[in-house]
C-alpha positions in Angstrom: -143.1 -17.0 11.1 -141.3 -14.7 8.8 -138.4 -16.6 6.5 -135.2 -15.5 5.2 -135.0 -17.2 2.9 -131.4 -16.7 0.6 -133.2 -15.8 -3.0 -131.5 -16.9 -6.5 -129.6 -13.5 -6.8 -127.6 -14.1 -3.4 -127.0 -17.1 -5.1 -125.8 -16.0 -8.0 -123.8 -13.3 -6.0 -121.9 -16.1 -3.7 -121.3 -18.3 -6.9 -119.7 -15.2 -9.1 -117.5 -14.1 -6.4 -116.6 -17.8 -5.5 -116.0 -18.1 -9.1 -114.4 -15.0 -9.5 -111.7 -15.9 -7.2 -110.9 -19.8 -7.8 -111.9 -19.5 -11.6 -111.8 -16.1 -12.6 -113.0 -16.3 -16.4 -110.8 -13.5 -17.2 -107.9 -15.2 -16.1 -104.9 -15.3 -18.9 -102.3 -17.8 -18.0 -98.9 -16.5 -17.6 -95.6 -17.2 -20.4 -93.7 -20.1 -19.1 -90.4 -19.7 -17.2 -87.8 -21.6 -19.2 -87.4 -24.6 -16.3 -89.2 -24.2 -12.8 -87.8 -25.3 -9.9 -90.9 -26.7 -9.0 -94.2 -27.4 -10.8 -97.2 -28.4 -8.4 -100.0 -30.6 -10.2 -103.1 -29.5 -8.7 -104.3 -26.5 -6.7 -106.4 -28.2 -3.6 -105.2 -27.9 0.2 -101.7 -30.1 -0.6 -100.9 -27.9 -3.9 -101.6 -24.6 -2.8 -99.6 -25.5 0.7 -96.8 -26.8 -1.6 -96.5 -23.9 -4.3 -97.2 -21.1 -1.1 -94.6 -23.0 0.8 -92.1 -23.0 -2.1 -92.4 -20.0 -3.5 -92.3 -18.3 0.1 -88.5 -20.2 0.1 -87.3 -17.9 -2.9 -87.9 -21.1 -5.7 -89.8 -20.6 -9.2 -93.1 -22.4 -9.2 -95.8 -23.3 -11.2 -99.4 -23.8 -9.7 -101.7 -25.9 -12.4 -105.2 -26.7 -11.9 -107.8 -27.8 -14.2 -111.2 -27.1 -11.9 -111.4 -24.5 -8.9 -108.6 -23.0 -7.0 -109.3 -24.6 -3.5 -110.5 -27.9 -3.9 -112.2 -29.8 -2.2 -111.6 -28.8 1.0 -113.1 -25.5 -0.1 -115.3 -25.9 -2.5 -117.6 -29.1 -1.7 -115.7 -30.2 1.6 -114.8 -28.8 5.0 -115.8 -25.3 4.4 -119.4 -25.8 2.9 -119.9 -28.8 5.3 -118.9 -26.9 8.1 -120.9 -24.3 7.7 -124.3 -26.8 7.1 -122.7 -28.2 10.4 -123.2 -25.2 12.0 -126.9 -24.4 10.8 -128.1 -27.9 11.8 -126.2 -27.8 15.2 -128.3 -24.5 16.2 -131.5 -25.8 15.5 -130.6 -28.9 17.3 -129.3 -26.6 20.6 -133.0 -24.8 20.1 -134.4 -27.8 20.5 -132.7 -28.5 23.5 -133.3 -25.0 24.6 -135.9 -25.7 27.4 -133.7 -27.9 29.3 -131.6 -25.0 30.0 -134.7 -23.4 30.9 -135.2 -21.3 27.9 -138.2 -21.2 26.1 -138.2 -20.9 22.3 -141.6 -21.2 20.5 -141.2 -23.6 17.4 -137.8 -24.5 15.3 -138.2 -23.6 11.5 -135.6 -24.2 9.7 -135.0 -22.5 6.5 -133.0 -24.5 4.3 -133.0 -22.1 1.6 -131.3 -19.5 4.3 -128.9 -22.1 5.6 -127.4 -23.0 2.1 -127.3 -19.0 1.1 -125.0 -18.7 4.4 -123.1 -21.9 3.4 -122.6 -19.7 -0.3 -121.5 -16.3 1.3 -119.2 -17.5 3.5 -117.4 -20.1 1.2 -117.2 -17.3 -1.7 -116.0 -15.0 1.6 -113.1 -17.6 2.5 -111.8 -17.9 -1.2 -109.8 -15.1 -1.1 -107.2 -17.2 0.7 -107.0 -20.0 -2.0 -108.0 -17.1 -4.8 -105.6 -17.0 -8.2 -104.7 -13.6 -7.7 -103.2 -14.2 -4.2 -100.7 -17.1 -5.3 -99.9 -14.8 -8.8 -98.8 -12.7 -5.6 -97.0 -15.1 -3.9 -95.0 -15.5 -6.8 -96.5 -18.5 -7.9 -97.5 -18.9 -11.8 -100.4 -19.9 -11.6 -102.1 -21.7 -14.9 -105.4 -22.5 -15.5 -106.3 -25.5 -17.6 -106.1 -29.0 -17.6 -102.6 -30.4 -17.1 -100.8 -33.5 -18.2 -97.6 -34.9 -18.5 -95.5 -34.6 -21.6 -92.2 -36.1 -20.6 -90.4 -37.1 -17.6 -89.6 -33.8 -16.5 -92.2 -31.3 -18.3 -96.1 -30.3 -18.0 -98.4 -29.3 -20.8 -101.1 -26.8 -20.5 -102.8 -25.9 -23.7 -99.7 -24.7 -25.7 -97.9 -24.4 -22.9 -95.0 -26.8 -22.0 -93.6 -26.0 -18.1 -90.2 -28.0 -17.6 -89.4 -28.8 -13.8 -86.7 -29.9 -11.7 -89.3 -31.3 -9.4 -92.9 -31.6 -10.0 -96.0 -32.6 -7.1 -98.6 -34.5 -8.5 -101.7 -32.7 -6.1 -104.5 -34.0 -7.8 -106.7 -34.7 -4.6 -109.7 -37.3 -5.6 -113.4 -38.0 -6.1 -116.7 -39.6 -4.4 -116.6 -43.2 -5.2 -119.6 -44.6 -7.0 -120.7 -48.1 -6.1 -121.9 -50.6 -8.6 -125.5 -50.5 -7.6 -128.7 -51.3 -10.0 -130.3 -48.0 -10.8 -128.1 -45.9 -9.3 -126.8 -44.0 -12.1 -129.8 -43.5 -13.2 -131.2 -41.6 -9.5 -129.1 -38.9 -10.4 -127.4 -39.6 -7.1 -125.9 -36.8 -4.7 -122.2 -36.5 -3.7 -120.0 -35.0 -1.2 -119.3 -32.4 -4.8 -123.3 -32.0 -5.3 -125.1 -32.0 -2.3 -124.3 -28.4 -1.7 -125.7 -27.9 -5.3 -129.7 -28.7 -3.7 -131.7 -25.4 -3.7 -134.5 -27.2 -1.2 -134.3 -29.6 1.5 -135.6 -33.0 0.7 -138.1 -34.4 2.5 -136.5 -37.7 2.3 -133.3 -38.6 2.2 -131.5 -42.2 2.0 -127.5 -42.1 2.5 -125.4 -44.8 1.2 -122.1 -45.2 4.0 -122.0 -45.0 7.4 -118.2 -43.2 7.9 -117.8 -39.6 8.4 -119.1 -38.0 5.8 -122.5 -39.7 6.1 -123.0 -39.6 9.1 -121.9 -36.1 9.6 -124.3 -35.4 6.6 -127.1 -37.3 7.8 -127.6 -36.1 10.9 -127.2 -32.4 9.5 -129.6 -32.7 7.3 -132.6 -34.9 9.7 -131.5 -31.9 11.9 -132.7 -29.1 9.5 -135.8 -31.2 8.8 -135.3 -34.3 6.1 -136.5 -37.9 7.2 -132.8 -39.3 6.9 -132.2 -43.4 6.5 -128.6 -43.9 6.7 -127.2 -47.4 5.3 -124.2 -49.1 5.9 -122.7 -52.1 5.3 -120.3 -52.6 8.4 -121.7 -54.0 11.5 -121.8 -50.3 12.9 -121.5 -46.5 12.1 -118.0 -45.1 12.0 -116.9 -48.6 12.0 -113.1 -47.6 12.3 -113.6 -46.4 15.8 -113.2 -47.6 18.7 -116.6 -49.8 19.5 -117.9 -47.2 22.6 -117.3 -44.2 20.3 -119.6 -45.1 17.2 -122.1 -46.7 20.0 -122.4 -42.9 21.2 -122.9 -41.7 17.9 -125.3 -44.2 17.1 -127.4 -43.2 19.5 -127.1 -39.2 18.6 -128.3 -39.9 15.4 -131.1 -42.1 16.2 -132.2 -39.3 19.0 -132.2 -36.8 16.1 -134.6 -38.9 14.0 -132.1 -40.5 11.7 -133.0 -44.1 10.5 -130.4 -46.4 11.3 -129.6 -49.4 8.7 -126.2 -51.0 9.4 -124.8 -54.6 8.1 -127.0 -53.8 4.8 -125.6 -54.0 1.5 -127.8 -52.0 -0.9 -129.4 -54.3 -3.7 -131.1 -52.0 -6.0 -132.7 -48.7 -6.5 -135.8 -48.0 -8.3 -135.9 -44.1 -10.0 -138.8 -42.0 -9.5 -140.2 -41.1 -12.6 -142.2 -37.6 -13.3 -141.4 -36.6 -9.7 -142.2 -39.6 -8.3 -139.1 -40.7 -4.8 -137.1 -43.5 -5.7 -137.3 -46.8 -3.9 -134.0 -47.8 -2.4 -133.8 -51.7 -2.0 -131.0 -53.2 1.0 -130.3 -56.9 2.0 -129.3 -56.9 5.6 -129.0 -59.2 9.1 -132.4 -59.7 9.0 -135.4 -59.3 6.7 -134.8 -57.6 3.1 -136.0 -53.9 3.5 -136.5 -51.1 1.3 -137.8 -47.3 1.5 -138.6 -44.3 -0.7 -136.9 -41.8 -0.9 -136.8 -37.6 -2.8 -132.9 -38.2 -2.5 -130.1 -40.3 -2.7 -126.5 -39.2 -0.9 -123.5 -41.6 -1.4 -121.0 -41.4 0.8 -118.5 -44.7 0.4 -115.2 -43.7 0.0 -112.9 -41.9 -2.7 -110.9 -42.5 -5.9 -107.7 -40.9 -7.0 -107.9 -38.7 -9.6 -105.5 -39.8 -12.1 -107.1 -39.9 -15.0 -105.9 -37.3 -18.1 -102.8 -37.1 -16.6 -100.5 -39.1 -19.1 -98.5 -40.8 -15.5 -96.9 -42.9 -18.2 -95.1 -40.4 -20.5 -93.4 -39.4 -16.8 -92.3 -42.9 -16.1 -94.9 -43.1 -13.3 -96.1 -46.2 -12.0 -100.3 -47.0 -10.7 -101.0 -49.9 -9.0 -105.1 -50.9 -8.6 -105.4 -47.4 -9.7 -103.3 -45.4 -7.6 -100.5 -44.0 -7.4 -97.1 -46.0 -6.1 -95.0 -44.1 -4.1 -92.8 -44.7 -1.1 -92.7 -43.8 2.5 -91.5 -40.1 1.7 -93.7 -39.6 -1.2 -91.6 -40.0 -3.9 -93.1 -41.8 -7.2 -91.8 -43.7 -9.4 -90.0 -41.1 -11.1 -87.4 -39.8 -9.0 -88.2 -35.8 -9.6 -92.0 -36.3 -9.2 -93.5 -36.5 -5.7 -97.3 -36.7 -4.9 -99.2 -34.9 -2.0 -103.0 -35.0 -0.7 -106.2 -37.3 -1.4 -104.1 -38.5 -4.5 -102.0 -40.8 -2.2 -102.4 -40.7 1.3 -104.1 -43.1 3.5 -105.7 -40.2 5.2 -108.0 -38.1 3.4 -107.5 -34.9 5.8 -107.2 -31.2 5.1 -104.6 -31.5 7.9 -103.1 -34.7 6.7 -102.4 -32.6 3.0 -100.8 -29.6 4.6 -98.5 -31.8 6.7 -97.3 -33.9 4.0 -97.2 -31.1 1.3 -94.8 -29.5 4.1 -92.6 -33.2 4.3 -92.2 -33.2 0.3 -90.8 -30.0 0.0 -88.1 -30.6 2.3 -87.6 -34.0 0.5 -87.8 -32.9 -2.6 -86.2 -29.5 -2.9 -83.9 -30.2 0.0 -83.0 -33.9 0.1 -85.0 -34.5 3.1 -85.4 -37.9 4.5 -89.0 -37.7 6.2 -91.6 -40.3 5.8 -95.1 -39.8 6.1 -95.5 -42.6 8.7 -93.5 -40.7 11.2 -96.2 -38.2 11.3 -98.8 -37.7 13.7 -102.3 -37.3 12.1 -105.5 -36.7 14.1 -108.2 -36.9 12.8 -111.8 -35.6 13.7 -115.5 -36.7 12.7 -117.3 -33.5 13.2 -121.1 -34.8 14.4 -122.4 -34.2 17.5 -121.0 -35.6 19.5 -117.9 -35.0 17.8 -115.5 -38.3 18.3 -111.1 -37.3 18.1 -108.5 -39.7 17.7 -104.9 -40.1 17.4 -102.4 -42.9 17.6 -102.9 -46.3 18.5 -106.3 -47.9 19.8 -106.8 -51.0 21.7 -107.6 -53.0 18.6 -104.4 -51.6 16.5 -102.7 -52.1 19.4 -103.5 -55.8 20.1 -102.8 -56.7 16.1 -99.0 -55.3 16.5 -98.8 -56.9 20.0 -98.1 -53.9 21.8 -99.1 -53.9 25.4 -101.4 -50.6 26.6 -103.1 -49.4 29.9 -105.8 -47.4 29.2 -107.3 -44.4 31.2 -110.5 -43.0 31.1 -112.3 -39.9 31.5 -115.6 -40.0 31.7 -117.1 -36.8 30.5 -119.7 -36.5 33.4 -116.9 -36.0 35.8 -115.6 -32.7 34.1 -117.6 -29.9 35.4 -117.6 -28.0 32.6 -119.3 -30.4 30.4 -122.0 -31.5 33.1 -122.6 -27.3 33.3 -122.8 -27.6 29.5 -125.4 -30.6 29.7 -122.8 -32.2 27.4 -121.9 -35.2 29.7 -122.2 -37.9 27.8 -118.7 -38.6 26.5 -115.4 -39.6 27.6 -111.5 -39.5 26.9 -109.5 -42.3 26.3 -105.7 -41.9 27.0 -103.6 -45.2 26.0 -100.5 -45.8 27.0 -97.3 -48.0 26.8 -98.1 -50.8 29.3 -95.4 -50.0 32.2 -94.4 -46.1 31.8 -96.7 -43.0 30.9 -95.7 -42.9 27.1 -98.8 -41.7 25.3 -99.0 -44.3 22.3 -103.2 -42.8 21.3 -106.1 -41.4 22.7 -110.0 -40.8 21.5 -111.9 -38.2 22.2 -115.9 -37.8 21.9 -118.6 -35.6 23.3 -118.7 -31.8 22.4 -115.7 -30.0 21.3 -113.8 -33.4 21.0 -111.4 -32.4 18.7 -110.4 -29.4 20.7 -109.7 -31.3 23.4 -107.7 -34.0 21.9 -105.6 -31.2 20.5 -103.6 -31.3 23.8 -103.0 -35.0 23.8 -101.7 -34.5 20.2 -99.2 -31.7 21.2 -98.4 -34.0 24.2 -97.6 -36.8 21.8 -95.6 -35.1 19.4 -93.5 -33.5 22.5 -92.4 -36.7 24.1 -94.4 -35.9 27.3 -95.8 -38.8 29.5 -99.4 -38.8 31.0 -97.9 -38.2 34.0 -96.6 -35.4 33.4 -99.6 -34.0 31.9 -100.8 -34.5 35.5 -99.5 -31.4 37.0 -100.4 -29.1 34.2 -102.5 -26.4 34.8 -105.7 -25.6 32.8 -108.2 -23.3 33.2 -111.3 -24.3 35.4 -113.6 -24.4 34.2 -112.5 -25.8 30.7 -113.6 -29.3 28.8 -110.2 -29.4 28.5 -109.5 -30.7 32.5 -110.6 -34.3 31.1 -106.3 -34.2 30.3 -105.6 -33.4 33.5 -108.0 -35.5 35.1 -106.1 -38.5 32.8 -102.9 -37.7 34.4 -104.6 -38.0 37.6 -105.8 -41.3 37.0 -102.4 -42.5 36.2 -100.4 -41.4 39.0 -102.5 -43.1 40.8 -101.6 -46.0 39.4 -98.1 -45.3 40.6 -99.5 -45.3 44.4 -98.8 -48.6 45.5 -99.9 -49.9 49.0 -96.0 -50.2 49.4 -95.0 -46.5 48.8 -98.5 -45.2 50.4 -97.2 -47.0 53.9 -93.6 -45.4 53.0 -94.9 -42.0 52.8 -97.9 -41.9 55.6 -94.0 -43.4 57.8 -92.4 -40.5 56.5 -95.6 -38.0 57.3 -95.4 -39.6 60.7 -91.9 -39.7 61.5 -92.1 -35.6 60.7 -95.0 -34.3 63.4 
C-alpha cells in the first residue's frame, strides 16, 4: 500500500506558520498607553474573548501572554485533538465499512500522515487567535512573561501597563501525580502528545475522564495497544452510570484495555529503548504491563506561578485563585476568566464567562457564573452530552425529577446510520415539564443536546418541545420524541374517557 506519510519539512512548514502567527519571533511589543482601561493576563480562549470583546466596545486594552497566542484550546487542546479525533474515527468507520455493505480491503493507518494533518490544519486555524489580528482589533498585544507589580499595574520586560481593570487569563496545566518513576518516563501530556513523530506500539494512559479516554481510544484506533487506568470505579466517572457503561464498552470493542479502580503504584523506565513497566494496585490481583509510552491524563493546575498575585493584593487558597460568584478576586479591579478559576475547564465555559466579566467589570454588571448554562461534551465515540442536573445531583439537593428517555434505536435516523445504540435523557421538575438536565450519548451527541440547551436557557417546557417540528429524518427527532413521551404522561385514563365522550358526543 502506498503511504503518505507527512515528512519533517511539512513539519517544519505547519510549526513555522503556527509559530509565525501565535509567536511571531519578529514581534516587537508596542509603547505602553499611559493607563488601559483594561489589561487581560493571558492570551488563551478567555483572554483573547475578553481583550476582542473589549476592544470591539471602543475601551483601550492590553493582551499579555508569555507562551503562544491561542492556548490551549489551540495549540495542544480541542483543535489538535479534534483533528486526531477525526483521523482515528475514519479508520474506525472503514472498519465498520462491510456492514454497510462496502468492501474496503485492509485499514493502514499512517500515523505520520494523521499528525501532519493535525499540523496543517492547527497552523491553518491560527490566524484567528494570530498577534497580528488582535494588533488589528485594537488590542496591544505584548509578548513576554507578565507579572504583577502593584495593585493596579503589569510588568512586561521594561514595560509597566497601569489598568483600571485587569483579567487574570492564565488558563492551566496537566497535573502530574506523585507516582515512583514517573518523572523519570518522560511521561506524555495533553501539551506533548501531539509532539510524538510515530505511533507507539504501546501505550498505558493514566485517568479515565475525557481526555483519556477520548485519547485512548484514538490512538488503539490508529493502531497502539492502549491500557487505560483509572482509579474510580468506572470510566467518565462523573456521568451518569448508563452513559460511561456505553463508553466502556466502545473502548473495549476498539481494543482498548480497560483498568478501572486501580491506583498506579510504580513505573519502571525503559532503559536503551527498552518499554517501561507500569505497576497498578486494583480490586483484585496487583497487575502490571509494558509499555513504549506513558499518557497522563488526571486533571489540571492553575497556572499561577510567576505571577507576583501578592504585590496585587490577590488572595490563593490550596493554590488557586479565590474569587467570588462573579469572578471578581480579591482585588476589587482584578477579575479572573478560563482554566485559571472555573470549575469547568471548557472552551465554551471560557468564552461565556470572559463575556460575564466584561459586563461586570467594565460595566458594573451583576452576573454570576452559576447562573450560567454550561454543556459540556466528551467527544469519543459514542460521544456522551450533558447539561443541568442528573439524577444523582438531583437526589443530593432533594429536588424531585421525572425522567424521559429516548432510546436511540427508536430514531430512524440513527438505526439508518447503524448508530443505535444510545439514548437521550430529558429530566424534569417532578410535576410540570421544566427541563432541569438532560444527557445525550450515541453519535453526534453533542449536536443533539444543543437543542435541549437552547430549550433550557429559553424557559421552554418538554412539552412544548413536543409540537416542534424537525426535519425527518434528523438524530435530532430523539427531542421531539421526548416531548412525546411526556405528554403522554399528561393522558390520564380520566381525561382519555373525557375526550373519546367529547369525540362521541360530536359524530
Amino acid at each position: 500500500m502506498t503511504r503518505t506519510t507527512g515528512g519533517a519539512s511539512d513539519r517544519e512548514g505547519s510549526d513555522a506558520l503556527l509559530d509565525e502567527r501565535v509567536r511571531p519571533a519578529a514581534w516587537r511589543n508596542p509603547v505602553p498607553s499611559d493607563r488601559y482601561d483594561l489589561v487581560v493576563l493571558g492570551g488563551g480562549t478567555a483572554g483573547l474573548v475578553a481583550a476582542a470583546g473589549a476592544a470591539g466596545l471602543g475601551a483601550r486594552v492590553a493582551l499579555v501572554e508569555r507562551a503562544r497566542m491561542g492556548g490551549d484550546c489551540l495549540v495542544t487542546g480541542c483543535v489538535p485533538s479534534k483533528a486526531l479525533l477525526r483521523s482515528a474515527r475514519a479508520a474506525a468507520e472503514a472498519r465498520h465499512a462491510p456492514a454497510l455493505g462496502i468492501r474496503v480491503d485492509g485499514i493502514d493507518p499512517d500515523f505520520e500522515a494523521v499528525l501532519a494533518r493535525m499540523r496543517r490544519l492547527r497552523a491553518e486555524l491560527a490566524v484567528n487567535d494570530s498577534a497580528e489580528r488582535f494588533r488589528s482589533l485594537g488590542v496591544d498585544v505584548f509578548l513576554g512573561e507578565g507579572r504583577f507589580s502593584s495593585p493596579e499595574a503589569i510588568a512586561v520586560g521594561s514595560a509597566t501597563l497601569r489598568f483600571r481593570r485587569a483579567i487574570v487569563a492564565t488558563g492551566a496545566r496537566p497535573t502530574l501525580p506523585a507516582i515512583e518513576g514517573l518523572d523519570l518516563a518522560a511521561p506524555l501530556t495533553s501539551d506533548t502528545v501531539f509532539d510524538l513523530q510515530h505511533r507507539p506500539a504501546s501505550l498505558v494512559v493514566i485517568g479515565a475522564g475525557p481526555i483519556g479516554c477520548e485519547l485512548g481510544q484514538a490512538f488503539a484506533r490508529l493502531g497502539s495497544r492502549v491500557t487505560l487506568l483509572g482509579r474510580a470505579p468506572a470510566v467518565l466517572p462523573r456521568e451518569e452510570p448508563a452513559a460511561s457503561e456505553l463508553v466502556a464498552r466502545a473502548l473495549e470493542r476498539d481494543g482498548v484495555r480497560l483498568v478501572t479502580a486501580a491506583t498506579v503504584e510504580k513505573i519502571e523506565p525503559g532503559r536503551d529503548g527498552a518499554p517501561a513497566r507500569v505497576h497498578w494496585r486494583g480490586p483484585g490481583a496487583p497487575g502490571s504491563t509494558d509499555c513504549d509510552a506513558i499518557l497522563v491524563a488526571v486533571g489540571r493546575t492553575p497556572n499561577l506561578e510567576g505571577l507576583d498575585l501578592a504585590r496585587a493584593g490577590i488572595e490563593t487558597r490550596s493554590g488557586r485563585l479565590v474569587v467570588d460568584e462573579r469572578l471578581r478576586t480579591t482585588n476589587s479591579r482584578i477579575w479572573a476568566s478560563g482554566d485559571v478559576c472555573l470549575p469547568d475547564l471548557f472552551t465554551h465555559a471560557a468564552d461565556a464567562a470572559s463575556r460575564l466579566v466584561l459586563r461586570n467589570a467594565l460595566f458594573s454588571g451583576r452576573g454570576r457564573y452559576g447562573d450560567l448554562l454550561v454543556p459540556h461534551a466528551t467527544y469519543t465515540d459514542p460521544e456522551v452530552a450533558r447539561v443541568g442536573l442528573d439524577p444523582a445531583e438531583a437526589a443530593r439537593r432533594g429536588i424531585g425529577i421525572a425522567t424521559f428517555e429516548v432510546p436511540l434505536v427508536s430514531v430512524d435516523r440513527a438505526v439508518l446510520d447503524d448508530a443505535g445504540e444510545g439514548f437521550l435523557r430529558v429530566h424534569v421538575r417532578r410535576g410540570g415539564d421544566r427541563i432541569l438536565g438532560a444527557t445525550a450519548v450515541g453519535s453526534h451527541a453533542g449536536e443533539v443536546l444543543a437543542g435541549i440547551v437552547v430549550a433550557m436557557g429559553a424557559g421552554i417546557g418538554l412539552g412544548r418541545l413536543s409540537s416542534t417540528i424537525l426535519p425527518y429524518p434528523t438524530l435530532s427527532e430523539a427531542i421531539r420524541k421526548a416531548g412525546d413521551a411526556y405528554q403522554r404522561t399528561r393522558l390520564t385514563p380520566l381525561t382519555k374517557r373525557l375526550l373519546s365522550t367529547w369525540i362521541r358526543l360530536r359524530r
